[in-house]
C-alpha positions, -999 to +999 in steps of 0.1 A: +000+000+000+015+038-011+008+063+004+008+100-002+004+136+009-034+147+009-042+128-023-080+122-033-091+087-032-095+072-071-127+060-081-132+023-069-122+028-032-117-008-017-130-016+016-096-028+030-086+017+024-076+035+058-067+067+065-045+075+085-038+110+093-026+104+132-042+134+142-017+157+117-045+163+091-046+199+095-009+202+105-001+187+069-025+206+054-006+240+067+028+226+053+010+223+017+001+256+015+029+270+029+047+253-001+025+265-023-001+288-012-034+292-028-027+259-051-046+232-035-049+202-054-052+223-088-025+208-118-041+216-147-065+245-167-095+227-180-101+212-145-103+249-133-126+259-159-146+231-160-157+237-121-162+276-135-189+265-157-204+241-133-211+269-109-221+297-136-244+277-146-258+263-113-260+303-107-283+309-134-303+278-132-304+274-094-337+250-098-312+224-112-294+218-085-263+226-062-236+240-073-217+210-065-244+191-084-245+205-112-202+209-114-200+175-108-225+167-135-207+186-162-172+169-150-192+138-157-202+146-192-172+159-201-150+127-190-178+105-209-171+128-239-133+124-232-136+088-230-150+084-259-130+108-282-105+078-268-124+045-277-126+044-238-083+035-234-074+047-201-041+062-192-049+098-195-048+114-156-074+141-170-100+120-169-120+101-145-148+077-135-140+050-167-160+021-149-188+038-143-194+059-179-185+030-195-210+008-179-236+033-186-228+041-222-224-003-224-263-003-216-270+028-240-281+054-213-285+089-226-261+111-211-287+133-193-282+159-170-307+140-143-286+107-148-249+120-144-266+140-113-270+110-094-240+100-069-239+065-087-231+076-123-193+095-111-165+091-088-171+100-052-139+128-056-142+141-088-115+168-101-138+193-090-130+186-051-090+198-054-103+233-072-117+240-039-089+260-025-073+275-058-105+290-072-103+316-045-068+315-038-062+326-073-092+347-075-113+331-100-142+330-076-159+356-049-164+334-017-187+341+013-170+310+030-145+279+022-173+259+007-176+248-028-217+262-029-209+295-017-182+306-043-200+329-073-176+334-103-164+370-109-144+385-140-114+366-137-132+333-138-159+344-164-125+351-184-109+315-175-146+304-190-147+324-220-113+314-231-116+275-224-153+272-242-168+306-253-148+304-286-179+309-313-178+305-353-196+294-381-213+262-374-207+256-339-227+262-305-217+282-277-207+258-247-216+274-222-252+280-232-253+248-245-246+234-210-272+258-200-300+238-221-284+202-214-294+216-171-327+222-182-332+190-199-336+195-234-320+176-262-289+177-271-265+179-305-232+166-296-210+185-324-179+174-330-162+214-321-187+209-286-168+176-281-135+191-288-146+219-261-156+197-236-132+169-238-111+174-202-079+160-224-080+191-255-058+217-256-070+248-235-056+273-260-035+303-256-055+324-241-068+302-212-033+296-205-023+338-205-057+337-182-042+311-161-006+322-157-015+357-147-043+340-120-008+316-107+007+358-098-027+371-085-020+389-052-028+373-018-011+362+015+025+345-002+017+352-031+050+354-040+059+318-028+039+305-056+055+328-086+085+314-071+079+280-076+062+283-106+094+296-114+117+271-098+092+237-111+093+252-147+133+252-152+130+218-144+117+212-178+131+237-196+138+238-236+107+213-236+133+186-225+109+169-193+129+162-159+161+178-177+173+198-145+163+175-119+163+193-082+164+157-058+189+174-027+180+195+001+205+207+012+211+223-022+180+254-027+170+265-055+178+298-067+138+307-071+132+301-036+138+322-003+153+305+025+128+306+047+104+290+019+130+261+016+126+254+056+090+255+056+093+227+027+119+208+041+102+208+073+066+194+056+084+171+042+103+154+073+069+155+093+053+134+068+082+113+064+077+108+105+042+101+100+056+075+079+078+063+101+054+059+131+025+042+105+054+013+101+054+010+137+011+007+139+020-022+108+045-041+126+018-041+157-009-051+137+013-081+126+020-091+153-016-086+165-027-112+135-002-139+149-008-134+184-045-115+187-026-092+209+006-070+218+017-078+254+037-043+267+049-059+300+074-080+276+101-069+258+090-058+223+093-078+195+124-070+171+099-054+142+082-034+168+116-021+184+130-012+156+102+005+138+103+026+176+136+032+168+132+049+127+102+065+143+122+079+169+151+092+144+126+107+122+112+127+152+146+141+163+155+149+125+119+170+125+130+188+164+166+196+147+146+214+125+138+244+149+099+247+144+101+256+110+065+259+088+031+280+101+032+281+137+003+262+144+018+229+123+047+233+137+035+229+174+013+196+164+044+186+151+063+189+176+041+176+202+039+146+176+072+142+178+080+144+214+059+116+219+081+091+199+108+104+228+088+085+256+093+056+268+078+022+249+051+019+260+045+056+267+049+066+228+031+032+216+000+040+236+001+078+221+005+063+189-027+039+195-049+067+206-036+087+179-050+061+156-078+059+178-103+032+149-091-004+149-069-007+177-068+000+223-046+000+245-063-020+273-048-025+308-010-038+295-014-049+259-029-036+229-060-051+215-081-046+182-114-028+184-151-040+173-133-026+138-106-052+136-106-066+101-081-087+092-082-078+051-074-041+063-042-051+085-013-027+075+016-042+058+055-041+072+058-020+044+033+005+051+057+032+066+086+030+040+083+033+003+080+073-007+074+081+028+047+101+021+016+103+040-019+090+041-040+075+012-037+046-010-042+050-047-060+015-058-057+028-099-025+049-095-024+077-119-056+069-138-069+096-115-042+122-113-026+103-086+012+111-084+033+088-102+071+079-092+088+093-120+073+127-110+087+127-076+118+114-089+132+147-099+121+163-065+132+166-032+120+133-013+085+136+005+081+171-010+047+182-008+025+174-036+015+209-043+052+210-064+037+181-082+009+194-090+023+230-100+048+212-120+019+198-145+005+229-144+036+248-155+037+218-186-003+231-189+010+265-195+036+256-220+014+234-241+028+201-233+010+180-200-004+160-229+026+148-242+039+148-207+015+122-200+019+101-228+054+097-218+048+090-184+025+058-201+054+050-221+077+045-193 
């Protein structure tokens, strides 16, 4: 089982999936944006726009639906579109849902607005979920709160729109009204130019990509941070050659980026690696759990457990030489996190049982599984090492957007994801995350 930083769940989520955030959700969450503020989990322009539309025209046809409903809905059309336009191949990371579309264009459903509504025609997480941050952060949207039903699109995104879909000419229909009638039910002409504008995988054009990079600069709290490392992730591919200036070290900074940005990375980075660490220590007890039904702490550990203690605990101290780097409200969580690992055995193994606090207790002198013991979700021995990275596992791998090796390969280890994600964002801008993908396949 991989894990990662933050990543969305793909779209057949497995019983056996845990999460496991050890109570350093939010904490993690602090160190992405402080990497890259405003981004969330954003990485490439049509996904923007296509949550744009879905709420203009939720805002004009409020009967229809949420805003959330009807976004999700026009996601949905647009992947079946994109799917399609591919003989239904996977291996594109801009689309989602294949299972499901497919099953419903096998039986030879109509592709209604009502249908793709419903919960049970998409993914649970559709692309629309990681726009939730950057539509506001890079002032696409006016927002009364944090929620994805209050934002109301204002000229910045009604320009993102325009440019992805509002091109008109002779012979075609304007998408966005054309959307507008789909909402309301009525029948539909599916022109090979609207398919070209809907499909997630086309080409967003020039001028949603002059729309987007000046949106990447709009001012806001750190701002700067992310003009930087749009900056910094960009020369990484430079001259069109992909991964051809690598940046893997920390201790060598990139030019782009302050110092004090460079900490605040460096220090995300080890936490989650330390999460890591301490999830190997949960496996190994869970092993041993299977063998034995329970972990005796009146007898000396056994030799998985102790050591797993011991990576846990040299993670911690490399986090504490760190000086409380990163927001200041992380930062303390992390420490406190940390300075658990420092107790005693049985000390930091029972913080680090209540920390997971769902399948397993520490009762009296041993820990025990819960009511919510099931053996098919048991954690591996392998569960804390790998890319030492977080907190989800990724059942289809990058068949929806999840981060692929190679990608983190010419990054610092455990960097947050938001570089990632910028990264194809920066290929977005230049014209080439298509062929950027179709590499990736290759390889």
């Amino acid at each position: 089982m991989k894990v990662y930083w933050g990543m969305l769940a793909p779209e057949n989520v497995k019983p056996s999936r845990r999460r496991l955030t050890l109570g350093l959700g939010r904490a993690v969450m602090l160190y992405n944006e402080a990497a890259v503020p405003g981004l969330g989990g954003l990485w490439f322009i049509r996904q923007a726009a296509l949550a744009l539309i879905g709420i203009q025209v939720a805002e004009e046809f409020p009967s229809a639906g949420s805003k959330i409903e009807v976004a999700n809905a026009i996601e949905a059309l647009a992947c079946w579109v994109g799917y399609q336009e591919r003989d239904w191949s996977r291996g594109d990371w801009r689309l989602r849902g294949p299972l499901k579309l497919k099953s419903l264009d096998d039986r030879k459903l109509e592709r209604t607005f009502r249908r793709l509504k419903s919960p049970s025609s998409y993914v649970t997480q559709p692309m629309r979920m990681g726009c939730v941050e950057a539509l506001p952060g890079m002032g696409f949207v006016d927002a009364n709160g944090s929620r994805f039903n209050s934002f109301s699109v204002n000229a910045r995104g009604h320009e993102l729109i325009e440019a992805v879909f509002g091109e008109k000419g002779q012979g075609r229909r304007y998408v966005p009204a054309y959307l507008r009638d789909w909402v309301r039910g009525e029948p539909d002409n599916f022109t090979t130019s609207l398919r070209q504008k809907l499909n997630p995988t086309s080409d967003a054009g020039q001028n949603a990509r002059k729309v987007m990079r000046e949106a990447l600069a709009f001012p806001g709290p750190d701002a700067e941070r992310r003009r930087n490392a749009l900056a910094w992730v960009e020369r990484i591919d430079a001259g069109g050659k992909f991964g051809v200036n690598p940046h893997t070290h920390w201790t060598n900074r990139p030019e782009e980026i302050d110092d004090h940005h460079w900490k605040d990375m460096r220090a995300g980075a080890v936490l989650v690696q330390t999460r890591s660490a301490a999830i190997g220590v949960l496996a190994h007890i869970e092993q041993e759990i299977v063998v034995h039904s329970r972990l005796n702490l009146t007898r000396p550990l056994p030799e998985g457990v102790s050591a797993s203690l011991r990576l846990w605990r040299k993670e911690a101290q490399g986090f504490l030489a760190l000086d409380g780097h990163g927001p200041s409200e992380a930062a303390a969580a992390a420490r406190e996190f940390c300075n658990e690992s420092l107790q005693s055995d049985v000390q930091a193994i029972t913080k680090l049982v209540n920390r997971e606090n769902h399948t397993l207790r520490v009762t009296g002198n041993a820990v025990v599984p819960t009511a919510a013991w099931r053996t098919d979700a048991v954690l591996t021995v392998d569960d804390g090492e790998g890319n030492a990275s977080g907190i989800d596992t990724a059942a289809e791998g990058a068949e929806d957007g999840a981060l692929v090796p190679a990608e983190r390969d010419v990054l610092p280890l455990a960097i947050s994801p938001r570089l990632v994600y910028l990264r194809r964002l920066a290929l977005d801008l230049n014209g080439q995350l298509g062929m950027f993908i179709e590499a990736q396949g290759r390889n």
